[in-house]
C-alpha positions as CSV (number, residue, x, y, z in Angstrom):
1,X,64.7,161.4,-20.5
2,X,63.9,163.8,-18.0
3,X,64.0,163.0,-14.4
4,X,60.6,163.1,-12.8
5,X,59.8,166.3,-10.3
6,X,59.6,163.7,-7.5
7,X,63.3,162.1,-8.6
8,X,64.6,165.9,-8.1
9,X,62.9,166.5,-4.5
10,X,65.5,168.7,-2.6
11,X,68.1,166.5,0.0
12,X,69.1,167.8,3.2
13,X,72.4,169.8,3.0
14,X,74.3,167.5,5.3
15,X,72.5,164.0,5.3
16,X,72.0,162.2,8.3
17,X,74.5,159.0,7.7
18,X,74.2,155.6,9.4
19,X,75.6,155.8,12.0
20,X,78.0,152.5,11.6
21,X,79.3,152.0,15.2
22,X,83.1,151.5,15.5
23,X,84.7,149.2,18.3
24,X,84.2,151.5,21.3
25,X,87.1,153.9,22.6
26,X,88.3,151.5,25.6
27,X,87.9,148.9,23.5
28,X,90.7,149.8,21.5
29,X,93.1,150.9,24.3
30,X,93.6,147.7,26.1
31,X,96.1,149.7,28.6
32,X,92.7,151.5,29.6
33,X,90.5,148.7,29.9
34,X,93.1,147.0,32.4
35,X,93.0,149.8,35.1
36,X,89.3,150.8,34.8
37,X,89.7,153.4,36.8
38,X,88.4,156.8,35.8
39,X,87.7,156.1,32.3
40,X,84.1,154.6,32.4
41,X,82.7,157.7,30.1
42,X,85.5,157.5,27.1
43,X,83.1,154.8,25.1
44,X,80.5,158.3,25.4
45,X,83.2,160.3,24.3
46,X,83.8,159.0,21.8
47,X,80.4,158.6,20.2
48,X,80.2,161.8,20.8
49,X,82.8,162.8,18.9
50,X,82.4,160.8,15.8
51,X,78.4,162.1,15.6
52,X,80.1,165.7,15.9
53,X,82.7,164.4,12.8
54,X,79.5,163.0,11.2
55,X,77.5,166.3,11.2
56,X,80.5,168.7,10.8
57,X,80.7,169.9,13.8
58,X,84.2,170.2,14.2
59,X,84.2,172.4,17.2
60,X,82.4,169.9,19.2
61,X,84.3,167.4,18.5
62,X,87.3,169.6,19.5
63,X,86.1,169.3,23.1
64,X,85.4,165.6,22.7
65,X,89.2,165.2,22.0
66,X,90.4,167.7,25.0
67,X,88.0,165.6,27.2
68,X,89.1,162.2,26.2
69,X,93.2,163.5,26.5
70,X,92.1,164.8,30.2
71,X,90.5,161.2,30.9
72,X,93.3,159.5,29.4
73,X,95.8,161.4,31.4
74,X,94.1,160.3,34.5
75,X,94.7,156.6,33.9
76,X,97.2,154.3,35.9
77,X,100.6,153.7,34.6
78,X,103.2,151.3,35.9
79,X,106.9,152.1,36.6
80,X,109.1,149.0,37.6
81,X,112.7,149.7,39.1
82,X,114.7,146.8,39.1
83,X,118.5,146.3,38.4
84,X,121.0,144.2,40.3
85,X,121.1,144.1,44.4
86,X,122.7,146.4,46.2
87,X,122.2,149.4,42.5
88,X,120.6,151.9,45.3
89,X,116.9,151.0,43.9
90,X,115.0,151.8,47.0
91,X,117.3,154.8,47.5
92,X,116.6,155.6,43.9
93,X,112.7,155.2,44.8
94,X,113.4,157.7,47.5
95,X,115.3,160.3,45.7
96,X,113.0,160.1,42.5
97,X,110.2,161.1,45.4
98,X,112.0,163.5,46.5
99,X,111.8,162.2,50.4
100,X,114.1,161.0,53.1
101,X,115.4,157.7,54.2
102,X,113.4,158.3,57.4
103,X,110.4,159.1,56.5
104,X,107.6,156.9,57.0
105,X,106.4,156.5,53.4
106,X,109.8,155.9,52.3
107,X,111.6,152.7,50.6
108,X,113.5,150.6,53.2
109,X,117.1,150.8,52.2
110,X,120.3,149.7,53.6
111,X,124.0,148.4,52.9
112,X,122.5,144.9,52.7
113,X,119.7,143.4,50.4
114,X,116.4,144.8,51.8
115,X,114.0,144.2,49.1
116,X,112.8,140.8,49.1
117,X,109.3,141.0,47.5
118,X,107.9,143.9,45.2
119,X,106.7,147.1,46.8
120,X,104.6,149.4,45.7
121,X,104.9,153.6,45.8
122,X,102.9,156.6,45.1
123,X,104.3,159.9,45.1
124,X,102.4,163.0,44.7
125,X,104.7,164.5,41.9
126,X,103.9,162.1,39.7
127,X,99.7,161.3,40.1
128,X,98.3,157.9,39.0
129,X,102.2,156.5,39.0
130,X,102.9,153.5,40.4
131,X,106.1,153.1,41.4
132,X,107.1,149.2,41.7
133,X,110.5,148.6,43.4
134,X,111.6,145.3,42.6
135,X,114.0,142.9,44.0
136,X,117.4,142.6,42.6
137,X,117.9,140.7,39.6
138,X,119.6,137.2,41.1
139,X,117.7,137.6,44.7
140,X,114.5,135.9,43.8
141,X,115.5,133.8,40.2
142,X,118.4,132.4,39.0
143,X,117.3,133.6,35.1
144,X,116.2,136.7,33.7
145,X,113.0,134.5,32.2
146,X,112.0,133.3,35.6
147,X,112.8,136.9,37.1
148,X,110.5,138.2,34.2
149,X,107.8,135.8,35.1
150,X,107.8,135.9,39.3
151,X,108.1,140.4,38.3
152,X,105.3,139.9,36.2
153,X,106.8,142.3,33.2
154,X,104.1,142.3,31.0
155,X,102.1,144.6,33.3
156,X,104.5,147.2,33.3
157,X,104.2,150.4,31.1
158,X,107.8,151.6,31.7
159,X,111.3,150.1,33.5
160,X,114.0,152.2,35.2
161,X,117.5,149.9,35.0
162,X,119.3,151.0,38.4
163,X,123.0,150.8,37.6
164,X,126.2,151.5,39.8
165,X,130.0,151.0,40.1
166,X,129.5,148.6,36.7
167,X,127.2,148.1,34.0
168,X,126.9,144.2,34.0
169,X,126.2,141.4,32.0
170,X,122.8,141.3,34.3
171,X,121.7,144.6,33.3
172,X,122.4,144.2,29.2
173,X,120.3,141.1,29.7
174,X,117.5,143.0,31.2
175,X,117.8,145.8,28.5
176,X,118.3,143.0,25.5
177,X,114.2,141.4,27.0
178,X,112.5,144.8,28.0
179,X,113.6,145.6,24.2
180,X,112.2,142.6,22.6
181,X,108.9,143.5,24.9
182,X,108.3,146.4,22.8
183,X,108.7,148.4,26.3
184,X,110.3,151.6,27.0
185,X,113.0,152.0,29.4
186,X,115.7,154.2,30.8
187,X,119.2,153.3,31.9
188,X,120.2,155.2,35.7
189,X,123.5,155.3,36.5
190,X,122.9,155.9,40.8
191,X,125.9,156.8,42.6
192,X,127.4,159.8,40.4
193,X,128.0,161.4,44.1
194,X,131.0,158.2,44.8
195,X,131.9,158.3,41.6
196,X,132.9,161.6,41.4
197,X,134.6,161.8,44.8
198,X,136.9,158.7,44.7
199,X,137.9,159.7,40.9
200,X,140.8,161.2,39.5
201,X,139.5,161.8,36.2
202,X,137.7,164.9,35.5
203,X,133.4,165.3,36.0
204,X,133.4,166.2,32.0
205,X,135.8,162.7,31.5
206,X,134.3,160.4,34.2
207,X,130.6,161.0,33.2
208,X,131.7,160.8,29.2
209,X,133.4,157.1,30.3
210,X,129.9,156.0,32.0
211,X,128.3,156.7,28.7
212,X,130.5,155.0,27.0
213,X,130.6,152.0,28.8
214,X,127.0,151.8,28.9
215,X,126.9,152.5,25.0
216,X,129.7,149.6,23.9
217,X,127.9,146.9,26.4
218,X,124.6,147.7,24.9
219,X,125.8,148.1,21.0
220,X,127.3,144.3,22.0
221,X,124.0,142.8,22.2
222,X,122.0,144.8,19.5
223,X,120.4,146.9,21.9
224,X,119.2,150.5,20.9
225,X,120.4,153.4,23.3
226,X,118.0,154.2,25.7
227,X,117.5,157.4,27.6
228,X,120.8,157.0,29.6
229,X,120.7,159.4,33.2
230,X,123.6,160.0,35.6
231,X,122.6,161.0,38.9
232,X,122.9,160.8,42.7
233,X,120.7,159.4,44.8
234,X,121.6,161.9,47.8
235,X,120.7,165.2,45.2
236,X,117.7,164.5,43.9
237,X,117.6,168.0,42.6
238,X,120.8,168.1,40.7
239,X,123.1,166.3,38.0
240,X,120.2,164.4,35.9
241,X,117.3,164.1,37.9
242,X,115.8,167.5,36.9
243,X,116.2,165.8,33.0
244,X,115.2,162.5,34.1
245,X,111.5,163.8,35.7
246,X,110.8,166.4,32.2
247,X,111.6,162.9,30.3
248,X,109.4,160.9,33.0
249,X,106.4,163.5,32.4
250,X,106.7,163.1,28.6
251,X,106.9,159.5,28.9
252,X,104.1,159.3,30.9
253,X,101.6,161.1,28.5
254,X,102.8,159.6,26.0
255,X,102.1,156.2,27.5
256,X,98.4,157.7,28.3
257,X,97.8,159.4,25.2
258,X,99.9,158.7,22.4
259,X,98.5,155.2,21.1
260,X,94.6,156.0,22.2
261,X,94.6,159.5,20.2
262,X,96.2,157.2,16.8
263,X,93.5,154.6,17.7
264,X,91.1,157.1,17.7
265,X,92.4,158.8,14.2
266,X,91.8,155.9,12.5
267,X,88.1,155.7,13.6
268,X,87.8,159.1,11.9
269,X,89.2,158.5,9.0
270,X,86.7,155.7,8.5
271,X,84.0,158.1,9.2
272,X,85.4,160.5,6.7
273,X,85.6,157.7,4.2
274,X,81.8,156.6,4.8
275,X,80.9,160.6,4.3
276,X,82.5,160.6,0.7
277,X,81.1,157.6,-0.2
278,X,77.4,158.4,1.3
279,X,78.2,161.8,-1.5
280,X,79.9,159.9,-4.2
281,X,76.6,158.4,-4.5
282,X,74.8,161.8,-4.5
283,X,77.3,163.1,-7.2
284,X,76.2,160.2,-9.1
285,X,72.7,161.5,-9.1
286,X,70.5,163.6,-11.1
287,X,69.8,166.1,-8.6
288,X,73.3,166.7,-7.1
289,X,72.6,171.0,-7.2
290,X,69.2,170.1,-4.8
291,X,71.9,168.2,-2.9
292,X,74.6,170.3,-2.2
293,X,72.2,172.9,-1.7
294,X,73.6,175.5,-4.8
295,X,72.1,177.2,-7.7
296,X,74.4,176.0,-10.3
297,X,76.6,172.9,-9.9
298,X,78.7,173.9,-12.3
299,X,79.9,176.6,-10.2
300,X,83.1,175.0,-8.5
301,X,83.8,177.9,-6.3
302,X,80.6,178.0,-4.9
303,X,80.1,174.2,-4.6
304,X,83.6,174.0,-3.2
305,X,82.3,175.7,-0.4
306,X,79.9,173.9,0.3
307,X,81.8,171.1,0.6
308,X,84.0,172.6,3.1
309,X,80.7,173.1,5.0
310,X,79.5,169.9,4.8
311,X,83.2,168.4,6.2
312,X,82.9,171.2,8.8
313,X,86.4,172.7,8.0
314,X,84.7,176.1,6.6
315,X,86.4,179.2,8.0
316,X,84.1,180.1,10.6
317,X,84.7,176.7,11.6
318,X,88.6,176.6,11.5
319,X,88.2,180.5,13.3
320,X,86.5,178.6,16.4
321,X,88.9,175.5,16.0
322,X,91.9,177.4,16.1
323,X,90.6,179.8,19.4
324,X,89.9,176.7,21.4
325,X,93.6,175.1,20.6
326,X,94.9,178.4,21.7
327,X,96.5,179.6,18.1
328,X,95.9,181.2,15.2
329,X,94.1,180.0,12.0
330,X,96.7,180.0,9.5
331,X,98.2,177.2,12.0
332,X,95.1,175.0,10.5
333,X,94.9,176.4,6.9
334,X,99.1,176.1,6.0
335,X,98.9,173.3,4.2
336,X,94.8,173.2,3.2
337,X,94.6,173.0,-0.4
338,X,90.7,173.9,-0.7
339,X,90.9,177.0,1.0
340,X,89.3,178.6,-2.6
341,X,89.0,177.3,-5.7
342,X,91.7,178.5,-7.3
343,X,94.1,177.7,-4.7
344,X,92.4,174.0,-5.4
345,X,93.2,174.2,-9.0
346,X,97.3,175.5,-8.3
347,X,97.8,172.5,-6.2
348,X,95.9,169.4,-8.1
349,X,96.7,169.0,-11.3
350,X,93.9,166.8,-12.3
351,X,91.5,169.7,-11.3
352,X,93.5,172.6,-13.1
353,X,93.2,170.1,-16.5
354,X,89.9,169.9,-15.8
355,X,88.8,173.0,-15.3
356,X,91.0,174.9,-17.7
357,X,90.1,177.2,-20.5
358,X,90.1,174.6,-23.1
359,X,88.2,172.0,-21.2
360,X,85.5,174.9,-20.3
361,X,85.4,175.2,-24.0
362,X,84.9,171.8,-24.7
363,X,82.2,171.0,-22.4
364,X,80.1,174.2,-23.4
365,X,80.7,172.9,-27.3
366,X,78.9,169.5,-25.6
367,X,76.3,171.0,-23.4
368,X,73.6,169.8,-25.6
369,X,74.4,165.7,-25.3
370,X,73.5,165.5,-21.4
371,X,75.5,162.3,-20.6
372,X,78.9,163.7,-21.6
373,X,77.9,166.3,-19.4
374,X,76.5,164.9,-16.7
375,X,79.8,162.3,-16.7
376,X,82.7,165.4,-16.8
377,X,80.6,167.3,-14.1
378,X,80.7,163.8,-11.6
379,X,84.7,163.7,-12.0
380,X,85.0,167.1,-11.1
381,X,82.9,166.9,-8.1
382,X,84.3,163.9,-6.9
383,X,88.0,164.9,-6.9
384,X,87.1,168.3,-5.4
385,X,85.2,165.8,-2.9
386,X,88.0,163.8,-2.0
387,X,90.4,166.8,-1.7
388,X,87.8,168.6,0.5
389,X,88.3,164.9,2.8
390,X,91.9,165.1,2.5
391,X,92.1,168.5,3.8
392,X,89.5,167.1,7.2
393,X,92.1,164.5,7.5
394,X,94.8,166.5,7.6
395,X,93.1,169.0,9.9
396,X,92.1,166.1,12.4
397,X,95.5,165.0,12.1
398,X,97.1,168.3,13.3
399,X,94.2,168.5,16.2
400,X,94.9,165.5,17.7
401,X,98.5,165.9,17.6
402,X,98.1,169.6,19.1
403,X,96.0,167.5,21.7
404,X,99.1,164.9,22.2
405,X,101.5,167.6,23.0
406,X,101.7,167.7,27.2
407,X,102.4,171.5,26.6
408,X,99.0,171.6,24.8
409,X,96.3,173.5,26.7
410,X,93.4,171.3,27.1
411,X,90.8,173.3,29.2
C-alpha cells in the first residue's frame, strides 16, 4: 500500500530536536561551583553550545568552548605548602613569588618557627592562585589526621611538600594521605644552595642522591613518584624553579580545565546520541529522501553528505573549524572516515559488503518486492548514520582537547 501524499509531506533538513536539558555546566564542576567567582555565565555557555551541536553549527559552538576554557581559566585554585618546621616554607612562599624577605607582602620567615596559623598569598605571576602557607607538620597536631583536619585538606586543589636536610618519616606520611585524596602534589627539596656548599660530592652526584632518597622512602610506602624539584630558596631563577613554575602553569589549567571540558564531552555525546536516534526514526520512515532533503535515497554519496551537513562536520564547516583553532584542515579530517563515500566504504566493512557489486545486483533483482527494499536501504542509512556520529565525536573530541592544551590559542 501506498503511502498517502500527506504521509510523504517534506521534513525540514535538520529537525528541530527537544531540547532535553542536561545538568547545567557548573553543576557538573563542583570545583567551580565552590569559588563562584567569575563563572556565573558558564550554565549560558553551555546551553549555548549544545543548541549550536543540536543545529550543526559547529563553528559556534567552537567559540562556546574557547569562552567556557577562558571562564574556567579565571577560576580560584588552591595551593597549600606545608612540610615539616623549619623546611624554608615561608622562604619557599617568597622565592616561588619571586620577592624579598623584606618586603612588605612577603612571608614572615626566620631561624625559628614563625608560622603558627595558615596564611594566605597572592602573587601576580600566578593570577587567581592562592597560595596557603601552612604550619609545620608537628606545630599545631600531634597526627597527620588531625593536622589534615585543623589544615582543612579537602579544600585544596594542589600541595607543595617543602623538604630539606632529610626526607622524613613526616613527609612520606603526608605524601602516602594527599595520595589516597586523589590530590596532586609536588615534592621540593629547599636548600640545594647548603647542600651544595657544605658537600663533597659532586652537583651531578649530590642532586642524583636527593632523588634517590626521596624515591626509596616513597617506593617504601606504595607511594607513586611525584613531580620531584631541587631548588634554592635564595635563586628563585635558577636550578628548578624555572621547571617547577612551566609545571605549576600546566598544573594549574589543568586543574581549571581538564575535568570541566571531559564533563562537558560527555554532554555532547548524549546530544549526538539523541540526534541519531531522533534520524533512526526518520530512516525508518517512508519518506526518508523528503527527509534528508535528496532526490534519490539510494544515492549514498549524495546522502552521505547530507549527513555530514546535518552533524555540521561538512567541509565548509571543518574549513571555518580549523581557521578558528589556528591549523589546517587535514588536522580535523586525518582520521574522518566519511570524508566521501568511498573512503566510507574502504574503512567499514559492513558498508563495502553492503554496497558492493553483488549486493547492488541483488537488490536491483528485488526492486519490485518494496519491503526487502525498503529493509536493506534502512541498514545502509543507519550505519552510514552512525559513522557520520562517530566521526562528530571524534572531531569534538580533538576540539576540546586542542581547547585543553595551555599553548592553545583561545581568542
Amino acid at each position: 500500500m501506498k503511502p498517502s501524499h500527506k504521509s510523504c509531506e517534506a521534513a525540514p533538513l535538520l529537525p528541530k530536536m527537544a531540547e532535553t536539558h542536561y545538568a547545567p555546566l557548573s553543576a557538573s564542576f563542583p570545583f567551580v561551583t565552590s569559588y563562584q567567582t567569575g563563572c556565573n555565565s558558564l550554565p549560558e555557555i553551555s546551553r549555548s553550545t549544545e543548541r549550536a551541536l543540536r543545529e550543526g553549527k559547529l563553528l559556534e559552538l567552537v567559540y562556546g568552548i574557547k569562552e567556557t576554557v577562558a571562564t574556567l581559566s579565571q577560576t580560584a585554585v588552591s595551593i597549600f605548602v606545608t612540610g615539616d618546621s623549619g623546611n624554608g616554607m615561608s622562604s619557599f612562599i617568597n622565592a616561588l613569588r619571586i620577592i624579598g624577605h623584606e618586603e612588605d607582602a612577603s612571608a614572615p620567615t626566620g631561624v625559628v618557627r614563625t608560622t603558627q596559623t595558615r596564611a594566605e598569598y597572592s602573587s601576580s605571576h600566578f593570577p587567581n592562585v592562592v597560595l596557603w602557607d601552612l604550619p609545620g607538620l608537628g606545630a599545631t597536631a600531634q597526627t597527620i589526621e588531625d593536622y589534615m583536619e585543623e589544615m582543612n585538606f579537602s579544600t585544596c586543589d594542589l600541595f607543595i611538600i617543602i623538604v630539606s636536610e632529610q626526607f622524613s618519616s613526616n613527609h612520606v606520611k603526608l605524601a602516602k594521605v594527599i595520595q589516597s585524596m586523589g590530590k596532586r602534589f609536588y615534592i621540593v627539596w629547599t636548600k640545594l644552595d647548603r647542600d651544595l656548599s657544605t658537600s663533597v660530592l659532586s652537583e651531578v652526584r649530590l642532586l642524583q642522591n636527593i632523588r634517590e632518597n626521596i624515591h626509596e622512602n616513597l617506593q617504601k610506602e606504595r607511594v607513586k613518584d611525584p613531580p620531584i624539584f631541587l631548588v634554592s630558596n635564595l635563586d628563585p631563577l635558577l636550578h628548578d624553579f624555572p621547571k617547577l613554575r612551566d609545571t605549576l602553569y600546566k598544573d594549574l589549567f589543568n586543574i581549571r580545565c581538564c575535568g570541566p571540558l571531559k564533563t562537558l564531552y560527555g554532554i555532547y555525546e548524549k546530544i549526538i546520541g539523541d540526534k541519531v536516534a531522533v534520524w533512526k526514526q526518520r530512516i525508518g520512515s517512508e519518506c526518508l529522501k523528503n527527509s534528508l532533503g535528496v532526490r534519490d535515497d539510494d544515492d549514498m554519496e549524495e546522502c552521505l553528505k547530507m549527513y555530514r551537513l546535518i552533524f555540521g562536520i561538512h567541509d565548509e564547516s571543518l574549513q571555518q573549524v580549523a581557521q578558528s583553532m589556528g591549523t589546517v584542515v587535514m588536522e580535523y579530517k586525518a582520521n574522518m572516515k566519511s570524508q566521501n563515500f568511498s573512503t566510507l566504504r574502504k574503512e567499514d566493512w559492513r558498508l563495502w559488503i553492503m554496497t558492493c557489486s553483488i549486493m547492488n545486483a541483488f537488490f536491483r533483482l528485488f526492486k519490485f518486492l518494496p519491503c526487502i527494499c525498503s529493509c536493506f536501504r534502512r541498514l545502509r542509512h543507519k550505519l552510514m548514520l552512525l559513522l557520520v556520529s562517530q566521526d562528530t565525536k571524534n572531531i569534538l573530541k580533538k576540539i576540546l582537547s586542542d581547547s585543553a592544551n595551555p599553548s592553545a590559542n583561545l581568542v
